[in-house]
Structures are given as structure tokens and as C-alpha cells.
C-alpha positions in Angstrom: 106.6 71.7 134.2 105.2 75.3 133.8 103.7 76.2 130.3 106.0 78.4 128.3 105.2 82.6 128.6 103.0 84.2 125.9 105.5 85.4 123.4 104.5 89.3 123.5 103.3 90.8 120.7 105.2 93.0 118.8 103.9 96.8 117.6 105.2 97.8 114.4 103.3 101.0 114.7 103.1 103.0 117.9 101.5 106.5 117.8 101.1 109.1 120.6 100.0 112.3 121.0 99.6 112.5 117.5 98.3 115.9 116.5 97.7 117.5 112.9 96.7 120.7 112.2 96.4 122.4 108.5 96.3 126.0 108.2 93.5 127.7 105.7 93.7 131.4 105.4 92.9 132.5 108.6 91.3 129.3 109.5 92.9 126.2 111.5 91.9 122.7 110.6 92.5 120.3 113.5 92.7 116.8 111.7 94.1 114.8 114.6 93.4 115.9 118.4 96.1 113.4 120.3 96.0 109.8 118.8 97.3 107.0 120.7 97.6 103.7 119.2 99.3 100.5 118.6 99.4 98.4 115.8 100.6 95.0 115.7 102.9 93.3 113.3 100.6 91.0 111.0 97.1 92.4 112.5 94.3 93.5 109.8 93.1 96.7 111.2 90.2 98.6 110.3 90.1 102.6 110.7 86.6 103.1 110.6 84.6 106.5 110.6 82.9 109.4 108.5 84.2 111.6 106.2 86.4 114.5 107.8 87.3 112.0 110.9 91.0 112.1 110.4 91.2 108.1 108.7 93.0 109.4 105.7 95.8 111.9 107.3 96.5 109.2 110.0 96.8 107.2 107.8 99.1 109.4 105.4 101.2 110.0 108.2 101.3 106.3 109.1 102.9 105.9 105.3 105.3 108.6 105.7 103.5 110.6 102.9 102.5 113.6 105.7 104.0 114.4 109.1 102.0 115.2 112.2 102.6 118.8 114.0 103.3 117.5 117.3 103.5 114.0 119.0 105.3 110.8 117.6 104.1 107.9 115.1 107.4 105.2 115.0 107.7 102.0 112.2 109.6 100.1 114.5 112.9 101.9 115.5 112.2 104.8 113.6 110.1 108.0 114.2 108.7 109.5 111.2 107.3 112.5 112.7 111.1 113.7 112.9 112.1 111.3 110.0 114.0 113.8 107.2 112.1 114.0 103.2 114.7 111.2 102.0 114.3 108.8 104.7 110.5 109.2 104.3 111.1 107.9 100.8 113.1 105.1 101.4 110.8 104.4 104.3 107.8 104.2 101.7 110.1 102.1 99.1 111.1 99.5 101.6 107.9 99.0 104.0 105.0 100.3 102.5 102.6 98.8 100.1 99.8 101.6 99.1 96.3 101.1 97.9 93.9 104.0 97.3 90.2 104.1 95.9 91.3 105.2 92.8 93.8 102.8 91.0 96.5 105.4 89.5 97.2 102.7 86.8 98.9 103.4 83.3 96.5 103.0 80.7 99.1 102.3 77.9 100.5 99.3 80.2 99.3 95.9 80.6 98.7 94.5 84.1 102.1 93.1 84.3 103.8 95.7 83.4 101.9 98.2 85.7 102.9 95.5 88.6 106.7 95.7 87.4 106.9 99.4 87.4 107.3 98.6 91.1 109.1 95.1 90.9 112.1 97.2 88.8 113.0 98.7 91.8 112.6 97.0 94.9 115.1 95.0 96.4 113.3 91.4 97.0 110.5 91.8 94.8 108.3 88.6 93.8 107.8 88.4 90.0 104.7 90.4 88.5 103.0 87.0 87.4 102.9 85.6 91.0 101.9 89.2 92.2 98.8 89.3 89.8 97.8 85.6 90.7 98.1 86.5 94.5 95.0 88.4 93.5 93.4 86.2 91.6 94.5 87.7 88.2 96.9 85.5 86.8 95.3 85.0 83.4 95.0 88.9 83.0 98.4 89.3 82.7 98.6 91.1 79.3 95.1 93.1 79.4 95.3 96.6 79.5 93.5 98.8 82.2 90.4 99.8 79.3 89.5 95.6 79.0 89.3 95.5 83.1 86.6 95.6 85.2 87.0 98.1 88.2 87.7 95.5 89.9 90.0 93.8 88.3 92.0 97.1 87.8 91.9 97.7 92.2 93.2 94.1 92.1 96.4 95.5 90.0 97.0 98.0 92.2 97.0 95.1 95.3 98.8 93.3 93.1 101.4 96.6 92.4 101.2 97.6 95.9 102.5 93.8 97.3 104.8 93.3 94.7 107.7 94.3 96.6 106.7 92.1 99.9 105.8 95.3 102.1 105.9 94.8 106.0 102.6 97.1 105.5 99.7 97.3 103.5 97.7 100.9 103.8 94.8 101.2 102.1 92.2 104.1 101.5 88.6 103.4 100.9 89.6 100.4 98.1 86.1 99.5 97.5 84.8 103.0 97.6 84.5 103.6 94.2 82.8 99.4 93.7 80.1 97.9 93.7 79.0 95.4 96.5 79.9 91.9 94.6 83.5 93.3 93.3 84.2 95.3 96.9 84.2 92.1 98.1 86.8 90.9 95.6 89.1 93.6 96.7 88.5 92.8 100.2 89.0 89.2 99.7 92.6 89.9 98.1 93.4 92.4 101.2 92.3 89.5 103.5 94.6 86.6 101.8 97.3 89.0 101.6 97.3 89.4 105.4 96.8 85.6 105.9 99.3 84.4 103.2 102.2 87.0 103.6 101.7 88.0 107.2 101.8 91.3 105.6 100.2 94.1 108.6 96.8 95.3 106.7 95.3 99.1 108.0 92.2 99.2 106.0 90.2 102.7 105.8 86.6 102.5 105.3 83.1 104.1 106.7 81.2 101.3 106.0 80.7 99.7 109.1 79.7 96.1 107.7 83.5 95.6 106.7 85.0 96.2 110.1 83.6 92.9 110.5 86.6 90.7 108.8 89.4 92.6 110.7 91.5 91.7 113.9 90.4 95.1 115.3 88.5 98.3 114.4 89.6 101.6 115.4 86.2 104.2 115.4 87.3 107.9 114.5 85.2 110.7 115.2 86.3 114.3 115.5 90.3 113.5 114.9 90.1 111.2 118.1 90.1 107.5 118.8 86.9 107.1 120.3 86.5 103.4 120.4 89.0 100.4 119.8 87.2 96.5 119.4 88.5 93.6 118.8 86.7 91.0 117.2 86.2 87.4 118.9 86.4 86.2 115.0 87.0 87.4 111.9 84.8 86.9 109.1 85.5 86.7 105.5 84.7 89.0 102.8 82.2 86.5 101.5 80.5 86.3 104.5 79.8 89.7 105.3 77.3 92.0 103.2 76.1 95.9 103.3 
């Protein structure tokens, strides 16, 4: 009897040709010079490179929060280069989970209700407790943003950003503004996310030492893809250091 076929991977993102250029005055930008790329649904992707590589506006277009000026970046059957402003939105609502370096977080709310800000209007949404324990917060429900550590407060916006089950997670420098022990934290929370939920993870960073706990890593330099790995194994947050 002949062993079964590899079931093929599925891309949830496919990019090509991707191009984006901004206009200053008299002066063009060129963010992105032609991406290709594929990612994979469930894969924990690092987009690794220096500042002014193009990480974040692939990445923003990857969200639907920008579009490119030429080529085509799909989420599954749909293109959001040519996507209009309101299926952009619905796009974000439904799919995307977002996590920047800075937390965005209400200071007058605790973390619960920060997390259910989100939960109120999503479809399928997990309750804000099991959200905030996902990350390892589940006895800071009722603490406000001023009795958190940084840490703590990028672990509510993880928290917020997953509380609506996301097919995606996208997320922008998140230990950027931490220190070593605490990035780890946050990185630790990305990582069980992935493993847990199945929940595709892109991960910006420039630190190279992180790259090592993903499924691949994507070097940018100069708006182009100018290496793809893959690692053999992926380590965990605990086990890597910078």
C-alpha cells in the first residue's frame, strides 16, 4: 500500500509584485520594490530587518490598514490591493488581530474591560477573562493600565488583539519598547497563541536573536525580500537571549 500524499499547505497570504511608493513634496519614497511572498496558514513568521526596510508598510498592507500602488497581496480569496475602504474594515474586524509596540490602551478601563471593547463586537469572541489568562493575566483582571507593568499592559493588548479568535496575528515591534526579561513575556504569549489557537503569527522585529523561535524569517533590506530561512526548530522565548 502506497503512503498517503502530503496534504499541501495552504497560503493564507500570497503577495506579488508588491510595490509601495509615498510621495513627499517633490520627493518619491519607494517602500516596497516588488515583494513576493507566501505565508502559510498557522506558520509564525518573522519579518526581520532595520529601520526604513519596508517591515511595517508590508505589513500594514498585509492588515488592510494601507494599500500597495501596484501588484497584489490576497487573504485567501480576496485581494486587498483592489479591496474597497469598507471591505478593508470588515476584513480587519473579522481576520485580523493587531499588536503594535505601543499598547493604545484606555487608561480609565481595567484590563477586562479594555479586552471587551473588542469582544462587544465581534461575532465569536471568547470571554475577556479566558483572553487575559491566554496571556497569563488572569488574576489582573480588574487592574487598570497605571498598576501594570509594561508588560503586563502589551499582554492586554495580545490579550485584546485575540479576543475575537483572528485567523491572523500582526504584530509591530511588541517588545520594542521592553526590556529583555518582559520581551520575552510578550513573545512567550505570541508563541502559545500560535501553538494553542493555530492562530497565523507575522511578527516584526530587528533584533535578530528572536527570528530564532519562528517557522521562518523573512530578511528585508531596501523594500526587497532578500533572504527567506526556515528554521530546522523553533526555539522558545525562554531559550533565546539578546
Amino acid at each position: 500500500m502506497e503512503p498517503a500524499a502530503p496534504v499541501p499547505r495552504e497560503p493564507v497570504f500570497v503577495a506579488r509584485g508588491l510595490v509601495k511608493t509615498y510621495r513627499m513634496g517633490e520627493i518619491e519614497v519607494h517602500a516596497l520594490r516588488g515583494i513576493d511572498l507566501d505565508i502559510y496558514r498557522g506558520e509564525f513568521v518573522v519579518l526581520l530587518g532595520p529601520s526604513g526596510s519596508g517591515k511595517s508598510t508590508l505589513l500594514n498592507i498585509l492588515g488592510g490598514l494601507d494599500r500597495p500602488t501596484s501588484g497584489t497581496a490576497r487573504w485567501r480569496e480576496h485581494d486587498l490591493a483592489v479591496a474597497d475602504d469598507a471591505a478593508l474594515t470588515r476584513y480587519r474586524r473579522e481576520h485580523v488581530g493587531f499588536v503594535f509596540q505601543f499598547y493604545n490602551l484606555i487608561p480609565s478601563l481595567t484590563a477586562r474591560e479594555n479586552v471587551a471593547l473588542v469582544t462587544e463586537m465581534a461575532g465569536d469572541a471568547m470571554p475577556p477573562a479566558e483572553a487575559l489568562e491566554r496571556v497569563g493575566l488572569g488574576d489582573r483582571l480588574d487592574h487598570f493600565p497605571s498598576q501594570l507593568s509594561g508588560g503586563e499592559q502589551q499582554r492586554i493588548a495580545i490579550a485584546r488583539a485575540i479576543a475575537k479568535r483572528p485567523d491572523v496575528l500582526l504584530c509591530d515591534e511588541p517588545t520594542g519598547a521592553l526590556d529583555y526579561e518582559t520581551g520575552k513575556l510578550v513573545l512567550e504569549a505570541i508563541a502559545r497563541i500560535n501553538r494553542d489557537l493555530g492562530t497565523t503569527a507575522v511578527v516584526i522585529t530587528h533584533n535578530a536573536s528572536i527570528a530564532r523561535i519562528a517557522d521562518r524569517v523573512m530578511r528585508l533590506a531596501d523594500g526587497r525580500i532578500a533572504s527567506v530561512e526556515t528554521n530546522a526548530s523553533r526555539l522558545t522565548p525562554s531559550e533565546i537571549a539578546w
